[in-house]
TIRO-2110 file (N, C-alpha, C; in Angstrom, 1 decimal):
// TIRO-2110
-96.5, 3.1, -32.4, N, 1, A
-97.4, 2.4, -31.7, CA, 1, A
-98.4, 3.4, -31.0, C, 1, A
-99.4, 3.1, -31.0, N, 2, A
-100.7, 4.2, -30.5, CA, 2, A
-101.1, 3.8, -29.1, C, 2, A
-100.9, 4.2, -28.5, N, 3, A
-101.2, 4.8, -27.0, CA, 3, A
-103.2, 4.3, -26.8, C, 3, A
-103.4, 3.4, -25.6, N, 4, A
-104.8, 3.6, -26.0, CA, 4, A
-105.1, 4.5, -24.6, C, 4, A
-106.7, 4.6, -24.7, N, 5, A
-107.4, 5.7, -23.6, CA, 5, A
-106.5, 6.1, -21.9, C, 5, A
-106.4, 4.6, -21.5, N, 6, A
-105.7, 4.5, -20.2, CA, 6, A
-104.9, 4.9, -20.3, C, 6, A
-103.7, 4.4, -21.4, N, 7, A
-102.7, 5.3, -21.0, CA, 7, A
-102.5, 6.8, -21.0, C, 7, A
-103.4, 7.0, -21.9, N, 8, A
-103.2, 8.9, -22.1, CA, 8, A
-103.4, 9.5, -21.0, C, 8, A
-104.5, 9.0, -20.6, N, 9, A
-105.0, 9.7, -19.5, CA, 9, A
-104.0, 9.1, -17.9, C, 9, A
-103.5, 8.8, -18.1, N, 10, A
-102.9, 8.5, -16.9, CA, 10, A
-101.6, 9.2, -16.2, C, 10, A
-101.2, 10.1, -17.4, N, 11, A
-100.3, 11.0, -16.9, CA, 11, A
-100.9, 12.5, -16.3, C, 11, A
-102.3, 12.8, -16.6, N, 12, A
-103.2, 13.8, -16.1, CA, 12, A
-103.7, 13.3, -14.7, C, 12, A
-103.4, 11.8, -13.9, N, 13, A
-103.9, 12.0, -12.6, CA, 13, A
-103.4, 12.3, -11.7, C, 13, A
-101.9, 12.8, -11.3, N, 14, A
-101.1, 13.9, -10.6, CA, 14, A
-101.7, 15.0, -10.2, C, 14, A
-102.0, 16.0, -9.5, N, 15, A
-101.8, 17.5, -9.6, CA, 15, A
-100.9, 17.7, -8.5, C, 15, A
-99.8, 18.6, -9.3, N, 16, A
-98.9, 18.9, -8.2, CA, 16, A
-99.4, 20.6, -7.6, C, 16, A
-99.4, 19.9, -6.2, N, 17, A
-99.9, 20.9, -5.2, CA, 17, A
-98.9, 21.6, -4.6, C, 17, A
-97.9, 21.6, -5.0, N, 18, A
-97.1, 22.1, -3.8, CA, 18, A
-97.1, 23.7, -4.4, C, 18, A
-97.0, 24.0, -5.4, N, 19, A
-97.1, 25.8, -5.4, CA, 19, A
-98.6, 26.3, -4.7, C, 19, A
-99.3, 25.7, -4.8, N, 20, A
-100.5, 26.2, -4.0, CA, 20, A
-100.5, 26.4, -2.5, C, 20, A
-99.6, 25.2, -1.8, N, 21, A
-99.3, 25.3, -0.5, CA, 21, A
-98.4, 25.9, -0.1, C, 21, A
-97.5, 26.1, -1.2, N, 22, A
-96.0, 27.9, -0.7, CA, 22, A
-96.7, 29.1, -0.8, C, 22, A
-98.1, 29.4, -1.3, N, 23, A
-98.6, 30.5, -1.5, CA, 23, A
-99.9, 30.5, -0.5, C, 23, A
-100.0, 29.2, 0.2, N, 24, A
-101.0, 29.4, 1.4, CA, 24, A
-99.9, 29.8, 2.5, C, 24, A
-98.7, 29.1, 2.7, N, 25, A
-97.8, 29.3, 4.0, CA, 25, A
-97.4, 31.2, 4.4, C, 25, A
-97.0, 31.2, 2.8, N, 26, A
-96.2, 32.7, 2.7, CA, 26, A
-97.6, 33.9, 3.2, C, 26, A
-99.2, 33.1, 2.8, N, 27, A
-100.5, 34.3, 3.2, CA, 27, A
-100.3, 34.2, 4.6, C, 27, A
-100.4, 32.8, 5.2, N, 28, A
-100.3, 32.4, 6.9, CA, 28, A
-99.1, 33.5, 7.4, C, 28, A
-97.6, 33.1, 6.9, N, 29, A
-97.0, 34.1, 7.6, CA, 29, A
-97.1, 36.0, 7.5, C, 29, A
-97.8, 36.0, 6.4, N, 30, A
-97.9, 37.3, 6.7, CA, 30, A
-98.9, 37.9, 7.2, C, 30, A
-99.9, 37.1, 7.7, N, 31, A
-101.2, 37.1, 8.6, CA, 31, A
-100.6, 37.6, 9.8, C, 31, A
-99.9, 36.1, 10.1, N, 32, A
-99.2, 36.1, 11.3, CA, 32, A
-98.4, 37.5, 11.8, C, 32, A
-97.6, 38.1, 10.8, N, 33, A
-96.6, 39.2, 11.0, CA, 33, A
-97.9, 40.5, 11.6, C, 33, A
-98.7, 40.9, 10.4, N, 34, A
-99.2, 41.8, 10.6, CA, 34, A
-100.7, 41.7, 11.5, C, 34, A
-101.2, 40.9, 12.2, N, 35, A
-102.2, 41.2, 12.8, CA, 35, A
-102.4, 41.5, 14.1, C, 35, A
-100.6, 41.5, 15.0, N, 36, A
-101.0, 42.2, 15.8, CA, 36, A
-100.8, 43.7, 16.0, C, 36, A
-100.5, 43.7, 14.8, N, 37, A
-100.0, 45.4, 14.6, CA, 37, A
-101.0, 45.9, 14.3, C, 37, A
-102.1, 45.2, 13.6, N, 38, A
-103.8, 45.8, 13.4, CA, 38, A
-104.6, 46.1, 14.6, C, 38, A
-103.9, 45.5, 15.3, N, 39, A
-105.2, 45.4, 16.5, CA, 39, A
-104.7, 46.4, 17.8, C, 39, A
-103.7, 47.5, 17.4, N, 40, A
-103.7, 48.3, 18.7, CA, 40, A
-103.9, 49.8, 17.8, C, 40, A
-104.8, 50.4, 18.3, N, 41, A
-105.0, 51.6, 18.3, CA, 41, A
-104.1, 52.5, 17.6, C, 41, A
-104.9, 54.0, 16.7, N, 42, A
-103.9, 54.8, 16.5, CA, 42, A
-103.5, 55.9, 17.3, C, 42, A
-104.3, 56.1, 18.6, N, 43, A
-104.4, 57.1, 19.5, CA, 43, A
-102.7, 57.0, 20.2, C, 43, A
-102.2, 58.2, 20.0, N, 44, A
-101.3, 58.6, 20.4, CA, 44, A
-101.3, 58.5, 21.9, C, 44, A
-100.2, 57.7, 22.7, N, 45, A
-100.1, 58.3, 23.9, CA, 45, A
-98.9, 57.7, 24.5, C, 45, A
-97.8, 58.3, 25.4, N, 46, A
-97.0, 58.2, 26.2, CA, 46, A
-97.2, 57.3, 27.5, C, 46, A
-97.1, 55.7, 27.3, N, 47, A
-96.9, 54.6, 28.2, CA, 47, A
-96.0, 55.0, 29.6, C, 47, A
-96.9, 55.2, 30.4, N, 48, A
-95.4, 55.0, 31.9, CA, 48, A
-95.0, 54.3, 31.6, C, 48, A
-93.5, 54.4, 32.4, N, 49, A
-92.2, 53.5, 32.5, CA, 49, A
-92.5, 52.7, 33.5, C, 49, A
-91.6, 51.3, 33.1, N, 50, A
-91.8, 50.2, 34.7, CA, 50, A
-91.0, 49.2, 34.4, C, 50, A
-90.8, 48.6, 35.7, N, 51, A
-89.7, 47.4, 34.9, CA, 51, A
-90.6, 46.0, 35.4, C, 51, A
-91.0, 45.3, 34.1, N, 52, A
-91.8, 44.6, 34.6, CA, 52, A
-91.6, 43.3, 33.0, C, 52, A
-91.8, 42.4, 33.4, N, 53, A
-91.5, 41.3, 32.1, CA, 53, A
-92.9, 41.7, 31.7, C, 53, A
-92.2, 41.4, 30.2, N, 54, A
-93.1, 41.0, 28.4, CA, 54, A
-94.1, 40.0, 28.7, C, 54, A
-95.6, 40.1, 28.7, N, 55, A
-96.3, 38.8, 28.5, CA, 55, A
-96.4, 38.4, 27.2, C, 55, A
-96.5, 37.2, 27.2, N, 56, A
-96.2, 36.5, 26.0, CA, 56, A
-98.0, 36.1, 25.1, C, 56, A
-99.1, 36.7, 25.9, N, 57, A
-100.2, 36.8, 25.2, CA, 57, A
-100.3, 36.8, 24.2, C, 57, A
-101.2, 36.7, 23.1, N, 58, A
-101.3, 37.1, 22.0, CA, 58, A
-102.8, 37.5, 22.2, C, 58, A
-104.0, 36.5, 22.4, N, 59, A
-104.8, 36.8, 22.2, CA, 59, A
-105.2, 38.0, 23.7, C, 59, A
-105.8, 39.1, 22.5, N, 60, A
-105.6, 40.7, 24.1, CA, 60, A
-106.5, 41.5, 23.0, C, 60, A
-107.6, 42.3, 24.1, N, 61, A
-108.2, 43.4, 23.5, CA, 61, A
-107.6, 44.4, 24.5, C, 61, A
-107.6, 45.5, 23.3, N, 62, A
-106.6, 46.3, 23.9, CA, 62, A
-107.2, 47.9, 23.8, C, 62, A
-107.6, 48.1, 25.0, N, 63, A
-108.5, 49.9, 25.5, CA, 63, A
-107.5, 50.6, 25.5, C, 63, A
-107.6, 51.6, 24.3, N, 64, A
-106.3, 52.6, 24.6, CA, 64, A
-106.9, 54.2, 25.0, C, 64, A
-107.1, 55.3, 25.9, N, 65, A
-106.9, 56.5, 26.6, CA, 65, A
-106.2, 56.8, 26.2, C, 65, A
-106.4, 57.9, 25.4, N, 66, A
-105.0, 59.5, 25.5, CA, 66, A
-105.4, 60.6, 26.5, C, 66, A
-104.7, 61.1, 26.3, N, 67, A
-104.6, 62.3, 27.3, CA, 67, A
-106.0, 63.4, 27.2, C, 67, A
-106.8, 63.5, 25.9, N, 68, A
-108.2, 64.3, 25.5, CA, 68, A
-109.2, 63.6, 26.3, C, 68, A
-108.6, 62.1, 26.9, N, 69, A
-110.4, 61.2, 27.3, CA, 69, A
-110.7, 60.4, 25.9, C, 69, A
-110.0, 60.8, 25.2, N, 70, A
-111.0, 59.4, 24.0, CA, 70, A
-110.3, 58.1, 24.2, C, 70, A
-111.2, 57.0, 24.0, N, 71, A
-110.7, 55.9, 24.3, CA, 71, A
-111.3, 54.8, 23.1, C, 71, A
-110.4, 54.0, 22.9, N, 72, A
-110.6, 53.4, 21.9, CA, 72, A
-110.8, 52.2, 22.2, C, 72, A
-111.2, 50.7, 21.3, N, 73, A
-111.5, 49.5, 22.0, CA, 73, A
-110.7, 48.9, 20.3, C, 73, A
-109.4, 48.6, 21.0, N, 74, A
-108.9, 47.8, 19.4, CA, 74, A
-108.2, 49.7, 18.5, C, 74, A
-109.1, 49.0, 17.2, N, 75, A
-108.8, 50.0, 16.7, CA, 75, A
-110.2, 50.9, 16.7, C, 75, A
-111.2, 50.9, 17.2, N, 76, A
-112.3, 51.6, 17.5, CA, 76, A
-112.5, 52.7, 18.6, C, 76, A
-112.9, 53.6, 17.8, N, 77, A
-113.2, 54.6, 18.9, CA, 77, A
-114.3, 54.8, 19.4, C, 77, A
-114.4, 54.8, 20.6, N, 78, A
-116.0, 54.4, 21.3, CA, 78, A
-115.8, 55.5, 22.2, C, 78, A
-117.2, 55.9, 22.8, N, 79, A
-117.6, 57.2, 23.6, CA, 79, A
-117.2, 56.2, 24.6, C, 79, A
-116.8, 57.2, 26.0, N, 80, A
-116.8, 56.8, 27.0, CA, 80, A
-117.8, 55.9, 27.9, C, 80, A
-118.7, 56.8, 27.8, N, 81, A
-119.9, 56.2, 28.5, CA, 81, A
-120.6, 54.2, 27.3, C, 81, A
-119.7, 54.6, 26.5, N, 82, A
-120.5, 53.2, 25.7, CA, 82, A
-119.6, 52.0, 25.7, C, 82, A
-118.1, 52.3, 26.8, N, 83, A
-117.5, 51.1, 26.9, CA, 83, A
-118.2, 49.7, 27.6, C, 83, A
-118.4, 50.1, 28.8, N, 84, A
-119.0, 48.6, 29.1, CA, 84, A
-119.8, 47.8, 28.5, C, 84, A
-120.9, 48.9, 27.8, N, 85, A
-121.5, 47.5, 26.7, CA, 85, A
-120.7, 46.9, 25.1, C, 85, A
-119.8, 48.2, 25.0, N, 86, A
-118.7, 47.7, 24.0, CA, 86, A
-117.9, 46.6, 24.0, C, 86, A
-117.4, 47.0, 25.6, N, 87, A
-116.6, 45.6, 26.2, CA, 87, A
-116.9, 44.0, 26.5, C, 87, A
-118.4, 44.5, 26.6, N, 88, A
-119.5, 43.4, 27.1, CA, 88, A
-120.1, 42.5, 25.7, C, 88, A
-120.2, 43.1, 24.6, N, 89, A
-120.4, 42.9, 23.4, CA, 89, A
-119.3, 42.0, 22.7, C, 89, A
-118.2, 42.5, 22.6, N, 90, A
-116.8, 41.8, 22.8, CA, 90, A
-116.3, 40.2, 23.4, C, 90, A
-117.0, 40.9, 24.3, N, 91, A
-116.5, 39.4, 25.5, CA, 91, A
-117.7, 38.5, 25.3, C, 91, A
-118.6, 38.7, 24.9, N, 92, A
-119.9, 37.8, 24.9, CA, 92, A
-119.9, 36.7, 23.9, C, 92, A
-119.3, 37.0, 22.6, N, 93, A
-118.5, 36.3, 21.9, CA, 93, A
-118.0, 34.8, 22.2, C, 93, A
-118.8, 34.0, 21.7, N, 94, A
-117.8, 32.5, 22.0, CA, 94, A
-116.4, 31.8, 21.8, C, 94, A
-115.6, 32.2, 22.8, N, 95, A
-114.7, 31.9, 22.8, CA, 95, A
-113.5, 32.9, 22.9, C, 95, A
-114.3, 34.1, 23.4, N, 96, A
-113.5, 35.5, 23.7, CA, 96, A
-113.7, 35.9, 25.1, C, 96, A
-114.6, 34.8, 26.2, N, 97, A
-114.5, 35.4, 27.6, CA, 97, A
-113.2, 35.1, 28.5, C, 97, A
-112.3, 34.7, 27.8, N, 98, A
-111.1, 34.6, 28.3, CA, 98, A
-109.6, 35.7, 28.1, C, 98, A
-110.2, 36.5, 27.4, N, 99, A
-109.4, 37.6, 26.3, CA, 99, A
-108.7, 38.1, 27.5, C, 99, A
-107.7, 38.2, 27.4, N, 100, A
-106.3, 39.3, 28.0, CA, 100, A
-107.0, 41.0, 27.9, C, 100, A
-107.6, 41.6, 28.5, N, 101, A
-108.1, 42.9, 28.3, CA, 101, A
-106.6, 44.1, 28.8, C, 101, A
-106.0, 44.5, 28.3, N, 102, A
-105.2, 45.3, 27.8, CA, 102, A
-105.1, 47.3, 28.0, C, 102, A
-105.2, 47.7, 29.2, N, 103, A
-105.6, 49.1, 29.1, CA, 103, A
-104.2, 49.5, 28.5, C, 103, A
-104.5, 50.3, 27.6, N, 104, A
-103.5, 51.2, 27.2, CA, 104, A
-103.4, 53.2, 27.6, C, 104, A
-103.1, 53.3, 28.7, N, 105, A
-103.6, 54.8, 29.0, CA, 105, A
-102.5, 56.1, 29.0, C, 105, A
-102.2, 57.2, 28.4, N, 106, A
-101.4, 57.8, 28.3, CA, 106, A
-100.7, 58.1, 29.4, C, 106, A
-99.4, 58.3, 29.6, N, 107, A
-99.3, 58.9, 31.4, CA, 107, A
-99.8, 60.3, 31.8, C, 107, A
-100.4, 60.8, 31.1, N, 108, A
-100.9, 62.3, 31.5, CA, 108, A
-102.3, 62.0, 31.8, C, 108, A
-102.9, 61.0, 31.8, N, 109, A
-104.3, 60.8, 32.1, CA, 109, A
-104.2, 60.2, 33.8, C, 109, A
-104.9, 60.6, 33.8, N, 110, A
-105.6, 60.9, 35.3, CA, 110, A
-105.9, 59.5, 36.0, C, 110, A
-105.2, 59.2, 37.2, N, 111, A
-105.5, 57.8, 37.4, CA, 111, A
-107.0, 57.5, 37.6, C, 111, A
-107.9, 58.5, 38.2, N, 112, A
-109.2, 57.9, 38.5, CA, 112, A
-109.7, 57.4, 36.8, C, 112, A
-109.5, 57.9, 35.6, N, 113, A
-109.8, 58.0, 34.2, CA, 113, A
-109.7, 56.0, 34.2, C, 113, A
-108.4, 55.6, 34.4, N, 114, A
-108.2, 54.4, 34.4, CA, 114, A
-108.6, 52.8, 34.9, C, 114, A
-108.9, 53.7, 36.4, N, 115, A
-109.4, 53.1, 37.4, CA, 115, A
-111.2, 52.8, 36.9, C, 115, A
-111.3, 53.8, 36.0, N, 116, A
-112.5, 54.1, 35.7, CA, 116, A
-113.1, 52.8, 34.8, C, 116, A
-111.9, 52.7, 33.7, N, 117, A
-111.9, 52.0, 32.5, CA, 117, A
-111.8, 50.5, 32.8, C, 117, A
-110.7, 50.4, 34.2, N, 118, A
-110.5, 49.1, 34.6, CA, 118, A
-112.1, 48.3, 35.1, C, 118, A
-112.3, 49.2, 36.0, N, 119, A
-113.9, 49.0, 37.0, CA, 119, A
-114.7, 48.6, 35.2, C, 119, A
-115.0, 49.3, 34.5, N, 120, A
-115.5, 49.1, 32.9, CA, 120, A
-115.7, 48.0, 32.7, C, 120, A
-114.5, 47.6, 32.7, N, 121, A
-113.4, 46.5, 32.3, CA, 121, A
-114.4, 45.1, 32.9, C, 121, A
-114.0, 44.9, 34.2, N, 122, A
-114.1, 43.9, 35.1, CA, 122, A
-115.9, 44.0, 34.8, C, 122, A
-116.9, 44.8, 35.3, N, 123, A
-118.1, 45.1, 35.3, CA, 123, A
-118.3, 44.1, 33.7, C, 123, A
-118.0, 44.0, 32.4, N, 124, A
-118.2, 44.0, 31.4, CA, 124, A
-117.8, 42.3, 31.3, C, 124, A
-117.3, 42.0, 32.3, N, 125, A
-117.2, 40.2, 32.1, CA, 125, A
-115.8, 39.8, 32.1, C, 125, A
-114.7, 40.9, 31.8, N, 126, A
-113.5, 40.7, 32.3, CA, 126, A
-112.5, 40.0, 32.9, C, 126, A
-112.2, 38.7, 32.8, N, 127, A
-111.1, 38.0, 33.7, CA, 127, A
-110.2, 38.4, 34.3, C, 127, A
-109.4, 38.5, 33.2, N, 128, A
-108.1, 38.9, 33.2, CA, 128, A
-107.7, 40.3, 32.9, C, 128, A
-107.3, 41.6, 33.6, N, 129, A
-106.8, 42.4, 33.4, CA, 129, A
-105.4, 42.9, 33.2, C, 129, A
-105.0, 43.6, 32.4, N, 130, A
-103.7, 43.9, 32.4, CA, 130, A
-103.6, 45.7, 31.8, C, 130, A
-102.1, 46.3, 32.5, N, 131, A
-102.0, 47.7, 32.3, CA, 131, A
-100.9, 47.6, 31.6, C, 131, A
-100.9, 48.2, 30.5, N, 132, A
-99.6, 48.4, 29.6, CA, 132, A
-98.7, 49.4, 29.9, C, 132, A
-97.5, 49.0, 29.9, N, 133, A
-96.4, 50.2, 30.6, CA, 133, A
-95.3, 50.2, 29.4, C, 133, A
-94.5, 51.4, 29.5, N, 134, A
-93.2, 51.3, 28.1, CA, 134, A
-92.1, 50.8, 29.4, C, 134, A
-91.2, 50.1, 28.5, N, 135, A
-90.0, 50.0, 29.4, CA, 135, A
-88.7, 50.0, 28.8, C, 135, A
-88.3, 50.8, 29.0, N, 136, A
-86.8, 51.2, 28.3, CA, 136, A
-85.5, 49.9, 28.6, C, 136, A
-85.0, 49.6, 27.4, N, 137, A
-84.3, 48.6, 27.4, CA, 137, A
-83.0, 48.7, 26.5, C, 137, A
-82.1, 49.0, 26.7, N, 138, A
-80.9, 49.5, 26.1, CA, 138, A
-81.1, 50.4, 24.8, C, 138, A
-81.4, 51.4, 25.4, N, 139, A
-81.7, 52.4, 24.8, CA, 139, A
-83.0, 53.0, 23.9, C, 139, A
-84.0, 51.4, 23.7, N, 140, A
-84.8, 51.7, 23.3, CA, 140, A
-86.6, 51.4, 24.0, C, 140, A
-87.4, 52.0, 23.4, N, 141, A
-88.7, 51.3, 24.1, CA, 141, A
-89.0, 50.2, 24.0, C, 141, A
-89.9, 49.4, 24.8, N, 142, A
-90.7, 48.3, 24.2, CA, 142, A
-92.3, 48.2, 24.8, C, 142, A
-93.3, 47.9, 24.3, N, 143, A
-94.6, 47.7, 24.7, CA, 143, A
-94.6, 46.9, 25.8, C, 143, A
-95.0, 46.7, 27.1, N, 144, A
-95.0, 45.7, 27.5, CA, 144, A
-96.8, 45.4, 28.2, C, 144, A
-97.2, 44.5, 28.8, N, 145, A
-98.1, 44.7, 29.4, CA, 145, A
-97.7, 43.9, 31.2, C, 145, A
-98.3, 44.6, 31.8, N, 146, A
-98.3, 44.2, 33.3, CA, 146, A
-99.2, 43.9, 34.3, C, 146, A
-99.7, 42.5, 34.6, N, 147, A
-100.7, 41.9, 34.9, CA, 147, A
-100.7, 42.0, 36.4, C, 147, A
-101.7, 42.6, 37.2, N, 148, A
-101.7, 43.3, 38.3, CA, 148, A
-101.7, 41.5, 39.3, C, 148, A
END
């Protein structure tokens, strides 16, 4: 018996979507894993100690200081003198004047260096400030940040 048009075609109006949407989830979680690992600096530096809780932030720009004076914004390295409008640039952004701003400063750097960066900081549109400290926790480190 011969099949007419309708029917043939009627087993092609399906499309199974579900492998498309295991391979959007699995891109989502690995977005998710690695982006906040992108967004902190490669500038080496030694965090003071403190005992102070984990904020649970995510969204955070994060100024990192080493001990030479360079200072970075994220993973950018920016002259000193070009943070505030770096910062200001940043924050100006729709929907980023709320950002968790993040000093990251080596402990061998110089408190005025910081104080410097904070004043930067605030001056540039700033809300919310925070100083990141390491805090040793059965044996090992952890990042934390500490909201003054």
């Amino acid at each position: 018996m011969k099949k007419n048009l309708f029917q043939q075609k009627q087993g092609l109006m399906g499309i199974n979507v579900t492998p498309i949407i295991d391979v959007a989830l699995v891109l989502v979680i690995i977005l998710m894993i690695t982006a906040p690992i992108m967004t902190i600096s490669d500038l080496a530096v030694d965090l003071p100690r403190a005992h102070a809780h984990s904020n649970p932030d995510t969204d955070r720009l994060n100024i990192t200081v080493n001990p030479a004076g360079q200072v970075a914004v994220d993973k950018v390295i920016v002259p000193r003198e070009d943070l505030p409008g770096t910062l200001a640039n940043r924050l100006a952004v729709p929907g980023m004047s709320n950002l968790m701003v993040v000093v990251r400063a080596d402990g061998a750097v110089a408190h005025q260096v910081v104080r410097g960066v904070l004043k930067d900081a605030r001056s540039a549109g700033a809300r919310r400030l925070a100083i990141a400290t390491a805090r040793v926790e059965s044996g090992r480190e952890q990042e934390m940040a500490w909201t003054p």
